[in-house]
TIRO-700128 format. One record per residue (C-alpha): residue number from 0; x negated, y negated, z. Coordinates in nm, 4 decimals, m for minus. Each point is the difference from the previous one (the first is absolute). Example, Ala and Ser with C-alpha at 12.3 -4.5 7.8 and 13.67 -1.06 7.14 Angstrom:
<sites>
SITE   nr         x         y         z
SITE    0   m1.2300    0.4500    0.7800
SITE    1   m0.1370   m0.3440   m0.0660
</sites>
This chain:
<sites>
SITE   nr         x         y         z
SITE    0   m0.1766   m5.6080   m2.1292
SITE    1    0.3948   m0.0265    0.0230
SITE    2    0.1257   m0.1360    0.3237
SITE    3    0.2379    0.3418   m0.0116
SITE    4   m0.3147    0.1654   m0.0024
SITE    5   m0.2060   m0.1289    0.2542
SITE    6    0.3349    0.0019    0.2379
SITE    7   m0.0203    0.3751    0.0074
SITE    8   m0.4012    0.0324   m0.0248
SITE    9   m0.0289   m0.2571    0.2930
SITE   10    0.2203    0.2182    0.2777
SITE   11   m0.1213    0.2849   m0.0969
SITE   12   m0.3507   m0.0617    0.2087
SITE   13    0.0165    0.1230    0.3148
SITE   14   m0.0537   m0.3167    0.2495
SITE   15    0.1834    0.1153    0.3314
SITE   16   m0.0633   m0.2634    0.2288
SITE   17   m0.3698   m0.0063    0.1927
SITE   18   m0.0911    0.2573   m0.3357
SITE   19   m0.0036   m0.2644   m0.2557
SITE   20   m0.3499    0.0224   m0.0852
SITE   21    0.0418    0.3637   m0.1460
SITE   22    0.1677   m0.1147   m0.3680
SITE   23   m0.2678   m0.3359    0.0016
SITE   24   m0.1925    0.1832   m0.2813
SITE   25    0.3327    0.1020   m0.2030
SITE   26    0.1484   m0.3262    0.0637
SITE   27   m0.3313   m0.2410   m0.1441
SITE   28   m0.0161    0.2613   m0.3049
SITE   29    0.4195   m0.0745   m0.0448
SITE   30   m0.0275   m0.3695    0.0190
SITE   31   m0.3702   m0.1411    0.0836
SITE   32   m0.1026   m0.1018   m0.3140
SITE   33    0.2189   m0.2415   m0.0650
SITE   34   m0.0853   m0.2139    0.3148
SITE   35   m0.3584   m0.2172    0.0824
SITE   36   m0.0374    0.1396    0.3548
SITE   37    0.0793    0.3120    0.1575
SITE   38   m0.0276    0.1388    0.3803
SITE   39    0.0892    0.1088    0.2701
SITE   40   m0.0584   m0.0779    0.3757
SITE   41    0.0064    0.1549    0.3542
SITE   42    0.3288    0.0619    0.0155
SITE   43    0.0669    0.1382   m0.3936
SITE   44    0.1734   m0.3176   m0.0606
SITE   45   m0.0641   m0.0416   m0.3837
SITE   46   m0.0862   m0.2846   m0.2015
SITE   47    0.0312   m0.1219   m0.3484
SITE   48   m0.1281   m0.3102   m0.1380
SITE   49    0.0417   m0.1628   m0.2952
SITE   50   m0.1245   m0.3546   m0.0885
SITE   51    0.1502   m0.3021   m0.1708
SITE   52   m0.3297   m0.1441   m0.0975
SITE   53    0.0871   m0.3447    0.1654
SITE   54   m0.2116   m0.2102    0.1863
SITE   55    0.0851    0.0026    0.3727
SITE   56    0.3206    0.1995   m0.0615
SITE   57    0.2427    0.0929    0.2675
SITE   58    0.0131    0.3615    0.1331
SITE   59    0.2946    0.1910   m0.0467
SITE   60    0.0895    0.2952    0.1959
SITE   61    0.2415    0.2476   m0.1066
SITE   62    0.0667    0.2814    0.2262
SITE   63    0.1682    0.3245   m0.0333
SITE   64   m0.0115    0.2824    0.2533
SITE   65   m0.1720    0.3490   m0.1398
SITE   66    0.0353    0.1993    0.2559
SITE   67    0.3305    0.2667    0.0268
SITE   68    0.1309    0.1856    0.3015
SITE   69   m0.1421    0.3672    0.0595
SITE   70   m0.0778    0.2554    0.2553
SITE   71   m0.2905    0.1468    0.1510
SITE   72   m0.0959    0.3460    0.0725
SITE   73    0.0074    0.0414    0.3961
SITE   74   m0.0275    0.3721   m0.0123
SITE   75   m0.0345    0.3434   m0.2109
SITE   76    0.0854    0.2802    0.1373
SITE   77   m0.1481    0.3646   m0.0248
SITE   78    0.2286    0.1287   m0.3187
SITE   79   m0.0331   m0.3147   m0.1833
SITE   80    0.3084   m0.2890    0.1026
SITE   81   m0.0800   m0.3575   m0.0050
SITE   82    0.1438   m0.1992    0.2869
SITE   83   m0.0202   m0.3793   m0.0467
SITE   84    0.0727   m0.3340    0.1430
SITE   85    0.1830   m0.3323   m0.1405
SITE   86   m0.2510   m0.2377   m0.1688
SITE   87    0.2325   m0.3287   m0.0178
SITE   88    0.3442   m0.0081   m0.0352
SITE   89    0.0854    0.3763   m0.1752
SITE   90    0.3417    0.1142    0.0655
SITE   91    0.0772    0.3393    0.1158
SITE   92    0.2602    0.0334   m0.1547
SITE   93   m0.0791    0.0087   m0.3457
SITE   94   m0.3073    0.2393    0.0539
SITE   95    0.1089    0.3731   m0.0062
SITE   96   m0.0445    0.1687   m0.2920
SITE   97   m0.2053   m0.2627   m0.1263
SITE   98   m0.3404    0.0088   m0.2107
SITE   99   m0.2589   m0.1180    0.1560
SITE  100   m0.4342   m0.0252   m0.0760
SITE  101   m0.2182    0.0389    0.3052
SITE  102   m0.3052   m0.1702   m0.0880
SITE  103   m0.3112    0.2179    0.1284
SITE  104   m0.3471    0.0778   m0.1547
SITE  105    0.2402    0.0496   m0.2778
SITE  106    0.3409   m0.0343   m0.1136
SITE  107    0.2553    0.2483    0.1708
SITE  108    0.3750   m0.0042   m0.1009
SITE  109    0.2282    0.1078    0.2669
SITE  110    0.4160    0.0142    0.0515
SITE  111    0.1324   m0.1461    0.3050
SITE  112    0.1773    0.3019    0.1450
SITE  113    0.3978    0.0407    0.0014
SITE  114    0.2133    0.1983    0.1980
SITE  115    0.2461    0.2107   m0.2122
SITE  116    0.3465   m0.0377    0.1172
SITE  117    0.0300    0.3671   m0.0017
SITE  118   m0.2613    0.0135    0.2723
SITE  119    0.1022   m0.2901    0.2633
SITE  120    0.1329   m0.0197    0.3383
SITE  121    0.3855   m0.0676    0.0355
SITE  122   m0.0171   m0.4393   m0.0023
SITE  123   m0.3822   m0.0193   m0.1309
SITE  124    0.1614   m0.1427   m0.2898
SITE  125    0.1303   m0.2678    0.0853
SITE  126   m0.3571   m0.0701    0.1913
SITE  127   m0.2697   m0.1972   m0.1733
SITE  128   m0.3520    0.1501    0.0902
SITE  129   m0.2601   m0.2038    0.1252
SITE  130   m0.3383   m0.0573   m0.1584
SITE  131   m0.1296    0.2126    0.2839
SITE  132    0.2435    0.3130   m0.1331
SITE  133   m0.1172   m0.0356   m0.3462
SITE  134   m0.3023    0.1580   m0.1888
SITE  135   m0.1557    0.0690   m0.3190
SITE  136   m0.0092    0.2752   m0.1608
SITE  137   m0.2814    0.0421   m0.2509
SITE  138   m0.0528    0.3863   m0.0405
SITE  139   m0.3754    0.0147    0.0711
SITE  140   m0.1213    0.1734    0.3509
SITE  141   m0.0608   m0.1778    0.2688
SITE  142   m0.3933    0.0778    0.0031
SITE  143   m0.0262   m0.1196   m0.4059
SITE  144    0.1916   m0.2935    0.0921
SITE  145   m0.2300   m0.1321    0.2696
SITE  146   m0.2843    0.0126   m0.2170
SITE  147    0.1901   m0.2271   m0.2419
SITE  148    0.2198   m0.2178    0.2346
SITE  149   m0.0752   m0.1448    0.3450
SITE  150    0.1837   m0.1443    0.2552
SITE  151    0.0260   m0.3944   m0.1275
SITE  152    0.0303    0.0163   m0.3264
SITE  153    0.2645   m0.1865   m0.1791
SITE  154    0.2957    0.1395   m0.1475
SITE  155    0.2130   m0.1209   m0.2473
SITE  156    0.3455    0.0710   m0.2359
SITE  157   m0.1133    0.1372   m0.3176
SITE  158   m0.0180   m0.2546   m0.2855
SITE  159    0.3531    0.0890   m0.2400
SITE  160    0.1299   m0.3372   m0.2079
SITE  161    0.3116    0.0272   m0.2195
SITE  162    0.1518   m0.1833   m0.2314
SITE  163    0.3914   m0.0648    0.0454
SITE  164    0.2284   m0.1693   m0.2312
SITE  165   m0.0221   m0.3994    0.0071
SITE  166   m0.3694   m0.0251   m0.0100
SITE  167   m0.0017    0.1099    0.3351
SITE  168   m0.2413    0.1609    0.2219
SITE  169   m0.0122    0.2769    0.3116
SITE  170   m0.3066    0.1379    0.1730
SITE  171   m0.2282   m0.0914    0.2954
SITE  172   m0.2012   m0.3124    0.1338
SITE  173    0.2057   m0.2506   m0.1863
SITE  174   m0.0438   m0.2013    0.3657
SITE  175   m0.1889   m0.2028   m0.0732
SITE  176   m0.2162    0.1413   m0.3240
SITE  177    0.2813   m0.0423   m0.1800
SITE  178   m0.0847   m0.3959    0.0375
SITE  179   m0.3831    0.0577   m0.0375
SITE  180    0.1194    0.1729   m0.3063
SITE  181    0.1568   m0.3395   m0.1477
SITE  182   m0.2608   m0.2261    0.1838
SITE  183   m0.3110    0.1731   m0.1747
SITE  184    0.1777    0.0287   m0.3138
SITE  185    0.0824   m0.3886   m0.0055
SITE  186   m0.3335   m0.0860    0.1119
SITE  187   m0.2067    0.2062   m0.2810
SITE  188    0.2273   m0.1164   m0.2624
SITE  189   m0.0043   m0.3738    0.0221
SITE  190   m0.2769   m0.2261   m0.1461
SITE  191   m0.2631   m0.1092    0.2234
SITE  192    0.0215   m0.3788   m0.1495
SITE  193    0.3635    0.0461    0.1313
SITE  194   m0.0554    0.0374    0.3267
SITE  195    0.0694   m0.2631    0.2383
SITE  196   m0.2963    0.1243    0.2139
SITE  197   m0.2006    0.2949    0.1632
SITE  198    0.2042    0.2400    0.0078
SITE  199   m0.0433    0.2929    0.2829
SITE  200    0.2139    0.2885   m0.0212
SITE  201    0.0089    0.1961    0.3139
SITE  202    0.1290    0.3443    0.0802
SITE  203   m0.0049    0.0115    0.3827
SITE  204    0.0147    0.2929    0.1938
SITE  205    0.1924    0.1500    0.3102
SITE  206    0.2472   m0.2287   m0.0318
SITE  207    0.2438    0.2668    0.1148
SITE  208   m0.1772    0.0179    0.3419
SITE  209   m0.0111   m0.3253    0.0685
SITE  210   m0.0777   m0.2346   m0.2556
SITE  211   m0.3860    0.0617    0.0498
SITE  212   m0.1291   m0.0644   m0.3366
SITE  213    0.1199   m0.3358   m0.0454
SITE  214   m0.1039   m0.1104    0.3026
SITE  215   m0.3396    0.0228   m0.1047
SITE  216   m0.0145    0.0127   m0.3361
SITE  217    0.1881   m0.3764    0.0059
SITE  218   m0.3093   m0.1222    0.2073
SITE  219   m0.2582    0.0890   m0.1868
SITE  220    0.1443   m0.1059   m0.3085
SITE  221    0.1160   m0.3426    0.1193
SITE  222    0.2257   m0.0950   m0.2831
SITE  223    0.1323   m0.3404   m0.0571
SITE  224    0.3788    0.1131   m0.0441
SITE  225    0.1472    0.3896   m0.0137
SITE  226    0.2596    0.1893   m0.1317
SITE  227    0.0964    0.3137    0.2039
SITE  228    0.2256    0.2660   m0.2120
SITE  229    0.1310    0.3189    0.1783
SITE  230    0.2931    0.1744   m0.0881
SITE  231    0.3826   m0.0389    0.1201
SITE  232    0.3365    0.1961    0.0729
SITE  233    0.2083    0.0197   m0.3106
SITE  234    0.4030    0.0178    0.0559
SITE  235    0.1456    0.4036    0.0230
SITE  236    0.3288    0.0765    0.0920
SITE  237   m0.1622    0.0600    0.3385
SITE  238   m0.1086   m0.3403    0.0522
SITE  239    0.2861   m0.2146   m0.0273
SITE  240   m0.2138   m0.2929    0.0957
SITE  241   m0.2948   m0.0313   m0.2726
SITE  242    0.3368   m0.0385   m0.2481
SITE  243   m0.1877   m0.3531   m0.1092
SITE  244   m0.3524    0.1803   m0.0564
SITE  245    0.0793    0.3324   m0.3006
SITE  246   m0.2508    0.1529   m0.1978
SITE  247   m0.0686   m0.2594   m0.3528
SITE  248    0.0972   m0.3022    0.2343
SITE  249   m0.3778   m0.1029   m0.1131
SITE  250   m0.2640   m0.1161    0.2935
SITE  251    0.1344   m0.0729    0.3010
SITE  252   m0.1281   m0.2904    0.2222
SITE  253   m0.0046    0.0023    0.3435
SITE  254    0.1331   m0.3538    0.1577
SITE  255   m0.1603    0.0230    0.3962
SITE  256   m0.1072   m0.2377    0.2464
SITE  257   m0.3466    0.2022    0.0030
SITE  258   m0.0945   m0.1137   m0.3174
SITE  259   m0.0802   m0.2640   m0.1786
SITE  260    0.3378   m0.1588   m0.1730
SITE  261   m0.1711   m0.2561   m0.2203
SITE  262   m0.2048    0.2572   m0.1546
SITE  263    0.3391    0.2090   m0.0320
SITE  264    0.1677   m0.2672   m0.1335
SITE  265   m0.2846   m0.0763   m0.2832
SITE  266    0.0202    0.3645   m0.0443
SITE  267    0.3692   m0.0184   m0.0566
SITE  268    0.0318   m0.2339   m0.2178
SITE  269   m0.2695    0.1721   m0.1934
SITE  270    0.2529    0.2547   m0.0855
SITE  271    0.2355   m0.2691   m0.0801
SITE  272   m0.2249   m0.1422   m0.2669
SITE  273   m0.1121    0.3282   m0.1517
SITE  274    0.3284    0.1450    0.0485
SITE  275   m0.1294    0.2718    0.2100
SITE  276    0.3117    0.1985    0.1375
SITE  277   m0.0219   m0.0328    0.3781
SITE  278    0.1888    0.0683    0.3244
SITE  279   m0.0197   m0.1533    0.3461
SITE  280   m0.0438    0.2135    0.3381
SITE  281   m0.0081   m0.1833    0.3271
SITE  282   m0.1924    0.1465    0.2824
SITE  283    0.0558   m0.2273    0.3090
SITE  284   m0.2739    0.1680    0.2067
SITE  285   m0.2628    0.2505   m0.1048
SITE  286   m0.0149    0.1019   m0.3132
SITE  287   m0.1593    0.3687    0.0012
SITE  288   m0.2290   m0.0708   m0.2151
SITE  289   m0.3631   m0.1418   m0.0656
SITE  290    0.0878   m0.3607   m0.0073
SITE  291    0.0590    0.0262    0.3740
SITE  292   m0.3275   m0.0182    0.0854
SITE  293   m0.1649   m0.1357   m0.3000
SITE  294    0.1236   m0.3277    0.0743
SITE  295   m0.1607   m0.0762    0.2992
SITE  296   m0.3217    0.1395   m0.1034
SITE  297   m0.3275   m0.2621    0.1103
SITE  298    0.2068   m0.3185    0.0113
SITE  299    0.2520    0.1010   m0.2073
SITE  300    0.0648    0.1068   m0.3649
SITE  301    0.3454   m0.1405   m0.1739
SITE  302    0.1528    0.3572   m0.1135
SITE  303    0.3068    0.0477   m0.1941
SITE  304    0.1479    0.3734    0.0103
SITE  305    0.1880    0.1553   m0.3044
SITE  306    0.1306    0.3826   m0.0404
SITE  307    0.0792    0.2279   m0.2288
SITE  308    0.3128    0.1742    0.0934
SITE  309    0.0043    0.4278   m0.0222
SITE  310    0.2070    0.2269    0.1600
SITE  311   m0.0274    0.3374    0.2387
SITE  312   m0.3023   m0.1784    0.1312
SITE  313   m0.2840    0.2076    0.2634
SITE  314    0.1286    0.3314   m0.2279
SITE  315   m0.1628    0.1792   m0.2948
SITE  316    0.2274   m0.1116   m0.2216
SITE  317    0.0420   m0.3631    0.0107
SITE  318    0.1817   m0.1667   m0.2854
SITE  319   m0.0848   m0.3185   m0.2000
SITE  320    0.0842   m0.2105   m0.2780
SITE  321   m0.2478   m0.0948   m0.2788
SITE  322    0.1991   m0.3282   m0.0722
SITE  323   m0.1173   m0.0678    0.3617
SITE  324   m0.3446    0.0751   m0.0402
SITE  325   m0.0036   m0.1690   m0.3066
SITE  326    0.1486   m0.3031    0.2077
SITE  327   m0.2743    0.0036    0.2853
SITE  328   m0.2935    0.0237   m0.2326
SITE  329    0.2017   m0.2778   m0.1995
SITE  330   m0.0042   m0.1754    0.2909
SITE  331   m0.3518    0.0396    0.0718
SITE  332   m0.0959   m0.1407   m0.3013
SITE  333    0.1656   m0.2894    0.0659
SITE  334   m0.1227   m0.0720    0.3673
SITE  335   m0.4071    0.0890   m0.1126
SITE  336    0.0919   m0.2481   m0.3415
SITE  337    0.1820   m0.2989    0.2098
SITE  338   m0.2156   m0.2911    0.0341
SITE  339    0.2814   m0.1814    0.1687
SITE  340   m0.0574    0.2533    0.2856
SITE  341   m0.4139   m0.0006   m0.0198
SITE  342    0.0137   m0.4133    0.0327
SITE  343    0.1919   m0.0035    0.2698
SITE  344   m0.1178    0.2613    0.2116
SITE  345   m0.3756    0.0344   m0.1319
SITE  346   m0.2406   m0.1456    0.1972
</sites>
């Protein structure tokens, strides 16, 4: 499989956060076979293992959040509207008119309903509705629509991926599968013999309500070292200040007192030696992601954090580069194939 491929495949399961667990069977059949181990646990983290074949090899964790932001049905009414509520961090504003699956018994595709100009109050327009104000509108009665959807279940935007000019990418759940995209396809492509050690690749969940998976997931699999990838903010006009971090800037690695700067450093000059294109992001306190809680998992795991950067992020169409992915599963290789890194953070 193509890593172009699998980077539109991958999204395309529906894993709104706390709902992760409903794609597990698609997800093994898209990518289990090429791994020794696969499973999930309590909380629908998922795991894939593949072995180096050495004796007492280090453990390698790689982790990549699956889950995406969603909604969830809160009510339907008698003729057949949806109303629903935020499931991480969805913006309003970007929701009307939009295309969206509710996930029930079966599948049911809805529109988010939109006001026509011709029909609103004098200043509504220049109001943005809250998530309260909105519903979806999916044309079945209200009574055939209970029996299909209840309150609960998980919705999410419907699955569209196109192809722009400069091997470029739109579409949704690019945070963070876009990375597991990369990760996995790195992983099942490199020789066991090559690997440095065990490596674990992890696709946490409900990372966007509260970096929940990890927590976990990080404990049970007690790694020696870890490498936490999430995506970041590429430069738009808008955003005068990620000017140093633009789409086909290559992986971008986060410098922060939170995590562990001699395994960044190794992991830098990895790049340097394999002339990996690379960027550098400094975070001086959190860093919204994973690694903020990965690292003080048990006693302690040394983390290093990496991104890939995308743009229009937490909408349906979030934008990528494949340069970039190329870049991070590049860059994957590299940290899972270092044995610089394994002897001096392996147990």
């Amino acid at each position: 499989m193509e890593l172009k491929e699998l980077m539109m495949a991958l999204p395309a399961l529906m894993s709104v956060s706390g709902y992760e667990k409903a794609s597990d069977k698609e997800l093994y059949e898209l990518v289990g076979e090429h791994f020794d181990e696969c499973f999930t646990d309590a909380l629908n983290n998922h795991f894939f293992v593949k072995r180096s074949g050495k004796e007492n090899a280090p453990k390698i964790l790689i982790d990549t959040h699956y889950d995406e932001i969603g909604m969830i049905v809160t009510r339907i009414s008698d003729d057949g509207f949806v109303s629903v509520a935020p499931i991480g961090g969805v913006d309003t504003r970007i929701l009307q008119a939009g295309e969206v699956i509710i996930y029930g018994k079966e599948k049911v595709y809805g529109v988010i309903g939109s006001t026509p100009p011709h029909l609103a109050q004098p200043g509504d327009a220049d109001k943005l509705k809250s998530m309260e104000e909105l519903y979806i509108d999916t044309g079945i009665p209200g009574d055939e629509l209970c029996e299909i959807v209840r309150l609960g279940s998980p919705v999410g935007f419907k699955p569209v991926y196109t192809e722009l000019l400069n091997d470029r990418i739109c579409g949704k759940s690019f945070d963070d599968k876009a990375c597991a995209a990369s990760v996995l396809y790195a992983v099942m492509n490199t020789p066991r013999e090559e690997l440095a050690g065990d490596v674990c690749v992890m696709l946490s969940s409900q990372e966007e309500v509260g970096l929940r998976g990890a927590r976990v997931g990080g404990f049970g699999i007690y790694p020696d070292y870890a490498l936490v990838l999430d995506v970041t903010f590429a430069y738009t006009p808008d955003t005068e200040i990620r000017k140093d971090v633009c789409l086909e800037s290559g992986v971008c690695i986060t410098l922060s007192p939170i995590t562990d700067r001699r395994l960044t450093r190794m992991a830098i000059d990895m790049c340097r030696e394999k002339e990996i294109k690379y960027t550098l992001e400094a975070a001086p306190k959190g860093t919204g992601t994973n690694a903020n809680v990965m690292g003080i998992t048990r006693e302690g795991i040394p983390t290093a954090l990496a991104s890939m950067p995308i743009k229009s992020m937490h909408s349906p169409s979030e934008l990528l580069s494949m340069a970039d992915a190329q870049s991070l599963a590049d860059f994957t290789v590299g940290f899972i194939t270092s044995t610089e890194i394994a002897e001096v953070f392996g147990k």
